[in-house]
C-alpha positions in Angstrom: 3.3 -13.0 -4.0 0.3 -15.7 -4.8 0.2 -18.0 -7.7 -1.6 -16.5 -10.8 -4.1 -18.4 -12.2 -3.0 -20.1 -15.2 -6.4 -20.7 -16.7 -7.1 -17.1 -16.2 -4.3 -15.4 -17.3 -4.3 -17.8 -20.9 -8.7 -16.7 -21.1 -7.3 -13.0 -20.7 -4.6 -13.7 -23.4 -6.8 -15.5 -25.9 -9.9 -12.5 -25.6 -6.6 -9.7 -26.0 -5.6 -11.0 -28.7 -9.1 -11.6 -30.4 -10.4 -8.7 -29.6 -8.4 -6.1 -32.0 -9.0 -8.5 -35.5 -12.7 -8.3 -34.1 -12.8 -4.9 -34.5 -10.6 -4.6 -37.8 -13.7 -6.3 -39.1 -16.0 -4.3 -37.7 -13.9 -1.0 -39.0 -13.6 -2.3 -42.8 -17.7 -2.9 -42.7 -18.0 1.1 -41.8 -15.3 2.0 -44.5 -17.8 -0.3 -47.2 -20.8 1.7 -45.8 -19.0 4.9 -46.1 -18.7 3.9 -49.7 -22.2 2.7 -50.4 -21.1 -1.3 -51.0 -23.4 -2.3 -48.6 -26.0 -5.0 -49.5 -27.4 -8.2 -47.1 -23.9 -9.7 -47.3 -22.7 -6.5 -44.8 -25.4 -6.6 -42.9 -24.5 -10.2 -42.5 -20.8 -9.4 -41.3 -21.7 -6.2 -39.4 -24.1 -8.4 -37.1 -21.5 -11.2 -36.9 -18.4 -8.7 -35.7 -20.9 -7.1 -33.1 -22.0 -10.7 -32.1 -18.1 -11.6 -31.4 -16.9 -8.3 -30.0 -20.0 -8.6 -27.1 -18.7 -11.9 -26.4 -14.9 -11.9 -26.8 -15.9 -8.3 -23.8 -18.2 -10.8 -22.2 -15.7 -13.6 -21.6 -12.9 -11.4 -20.9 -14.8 -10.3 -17.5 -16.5 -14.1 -17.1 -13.1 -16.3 -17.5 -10.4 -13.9 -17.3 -8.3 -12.4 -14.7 -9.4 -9.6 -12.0 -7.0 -7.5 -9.7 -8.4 -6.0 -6.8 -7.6 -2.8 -7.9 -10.2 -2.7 -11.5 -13.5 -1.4 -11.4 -15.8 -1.3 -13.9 -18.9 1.4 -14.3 -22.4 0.2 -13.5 -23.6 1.4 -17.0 -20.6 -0.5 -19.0 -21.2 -3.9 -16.7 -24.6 -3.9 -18.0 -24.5 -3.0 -21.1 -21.9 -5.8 -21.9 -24.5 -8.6 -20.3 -26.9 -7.2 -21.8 -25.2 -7.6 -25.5 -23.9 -10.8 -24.3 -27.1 -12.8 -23.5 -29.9 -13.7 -26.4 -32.7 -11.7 -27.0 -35.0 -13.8 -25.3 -33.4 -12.6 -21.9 -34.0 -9.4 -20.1 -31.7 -7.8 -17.7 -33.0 -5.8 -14.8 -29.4 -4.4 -13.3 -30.2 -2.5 -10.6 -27.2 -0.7 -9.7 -25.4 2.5 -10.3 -22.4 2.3 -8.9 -18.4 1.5 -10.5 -18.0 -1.8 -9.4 -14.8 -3.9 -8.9 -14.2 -5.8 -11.7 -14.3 -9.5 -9.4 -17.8 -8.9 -8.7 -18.7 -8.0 -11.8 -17.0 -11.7 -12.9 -19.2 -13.3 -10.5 -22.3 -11.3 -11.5 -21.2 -12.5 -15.2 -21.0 -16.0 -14.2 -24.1 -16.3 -12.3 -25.5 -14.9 -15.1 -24.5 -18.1 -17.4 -25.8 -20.6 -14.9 -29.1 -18.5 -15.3 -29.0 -18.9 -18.6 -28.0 -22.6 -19.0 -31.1 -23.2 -16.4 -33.3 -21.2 -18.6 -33.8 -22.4 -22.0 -36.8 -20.8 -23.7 -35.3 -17.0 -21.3 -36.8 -15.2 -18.8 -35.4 -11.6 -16.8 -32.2 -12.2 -14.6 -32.5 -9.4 -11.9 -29.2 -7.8 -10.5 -29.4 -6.1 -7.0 -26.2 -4.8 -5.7 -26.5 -3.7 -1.7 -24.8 -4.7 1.0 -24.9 -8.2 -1.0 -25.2 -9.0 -4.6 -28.2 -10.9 -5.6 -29.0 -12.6 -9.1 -32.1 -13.7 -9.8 -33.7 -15.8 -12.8 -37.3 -15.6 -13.3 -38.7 -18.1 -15.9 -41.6 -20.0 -17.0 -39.4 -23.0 -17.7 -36.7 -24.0 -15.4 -34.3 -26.6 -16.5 -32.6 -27.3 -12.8 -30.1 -30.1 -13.2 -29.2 -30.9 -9.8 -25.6 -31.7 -11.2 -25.1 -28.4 -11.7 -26.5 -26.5 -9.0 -25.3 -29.2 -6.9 -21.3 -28.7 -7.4 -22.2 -24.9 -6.5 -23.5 -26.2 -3.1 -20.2 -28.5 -3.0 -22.2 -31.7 -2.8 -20.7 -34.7 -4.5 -21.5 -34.8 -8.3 -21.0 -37.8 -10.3 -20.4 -36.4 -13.5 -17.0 -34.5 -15.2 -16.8 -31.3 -15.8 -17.6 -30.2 -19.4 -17.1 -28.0 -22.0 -21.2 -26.9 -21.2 -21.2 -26.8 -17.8 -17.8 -25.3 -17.0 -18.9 -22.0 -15.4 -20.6 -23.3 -12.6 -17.2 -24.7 -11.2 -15.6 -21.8 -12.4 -18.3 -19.6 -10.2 -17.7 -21.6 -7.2 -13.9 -21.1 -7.6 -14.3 -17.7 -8.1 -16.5 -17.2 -5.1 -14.6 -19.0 -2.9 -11.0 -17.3 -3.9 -12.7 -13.8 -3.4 -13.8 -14.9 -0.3 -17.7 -14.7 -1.0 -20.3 -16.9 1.0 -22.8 -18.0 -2.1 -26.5 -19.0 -1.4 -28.7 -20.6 -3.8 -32.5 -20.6 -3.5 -34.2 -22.5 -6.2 -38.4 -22.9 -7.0 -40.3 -23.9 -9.8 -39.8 -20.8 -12.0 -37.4 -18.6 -10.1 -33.4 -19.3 -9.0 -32.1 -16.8 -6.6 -27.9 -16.1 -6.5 -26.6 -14.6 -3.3 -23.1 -13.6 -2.5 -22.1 -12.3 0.6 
């Protein structure tokens, strides 16, 4: 039997246990709409509980645990990302298939190192073949070689933070699920490939 991953098993815990007062919230704003008390101030709290449920779902996949045996459908994959990231990214998944729920943490995590790299958005491709490829296209690149640096396993002189937490947490992840990660990086385009 291997060791569980502690850090893993407590993110799992903590989204579990967030999750269901989440969606009380969300519940008691469609019981106030149901009665016509609805003004800005629901609209307000509606927005907030959606906002929180997409990323309690979000983590959950990102920094929780994954057996081998949980899948995950294409459509539901996406359509978590998709709530999860700002408006000013698009997602381009391009795949149709269930897929196990480890790749979908990579994807998930790839995807926030896309993110952090691209501050003003962009469209973060997903192509699921043989590999998996992620792909940020952006005007703006913000490429801290700090960051993409720990992915390559170069030396990094700086801790591991709060903000930057997922690119360790990707190359842990990759490793442990036995995943060979390349990185190609340009001026507006960062390319994530697992194989």
């Amino acid at each position: 039997m291997s060791k569980p991953n502690l850090s893993e098993l407590i993110a799992s815990r903590i989204c579990h246990d967030l999750i269901s007062p989440v969606g009380a919230i969300a519940n008691g704003v469609e019981l106030l709409e149901m009665t016509n008390e609805i003004g800005p101030e629901t609209d307000l709290i509606k927005g907030s509980a959606q906002n929180a449920s997409a990323r309690v779902r979000f983590f959950r996949i990102a920094f929780g645990s994954a057996s081998a045996e949980q899948s995950i459908s294409a459509q539901e994959a996406h359509d978590i990302l998709a709530s999860h990231m700002p408006h000013r990214f698009r997602i381009d998944w391009t795949c149709f298939d269930d897929l196990p729920r480890a790749q979908v943490k990579l994807i998930y995590l790839a995807a926030l190192c896309l993110e952090t790299a691209m501050p003003r958005g962009g469209m973060i491709n997903l192509t699921k073949g043989r590999t998996i490829l992620v792909v940020g296209h952006a005007d703006i690149m913000s490429q801290e070689n700090e960051n993409w640096d720990a992915l390559a396993n170069l030396p990094v002189k700086s801790e591991i933070s709060a903000t930057n937490v997922h690119f360790t947490v990707l190359k842990d992840t990759a490793n442990s699920e036995g995943y060979k990660m390349d990185i190609q990086q340009s001026d507006h385009q960062i390319s994530i490939r697992f194989s």
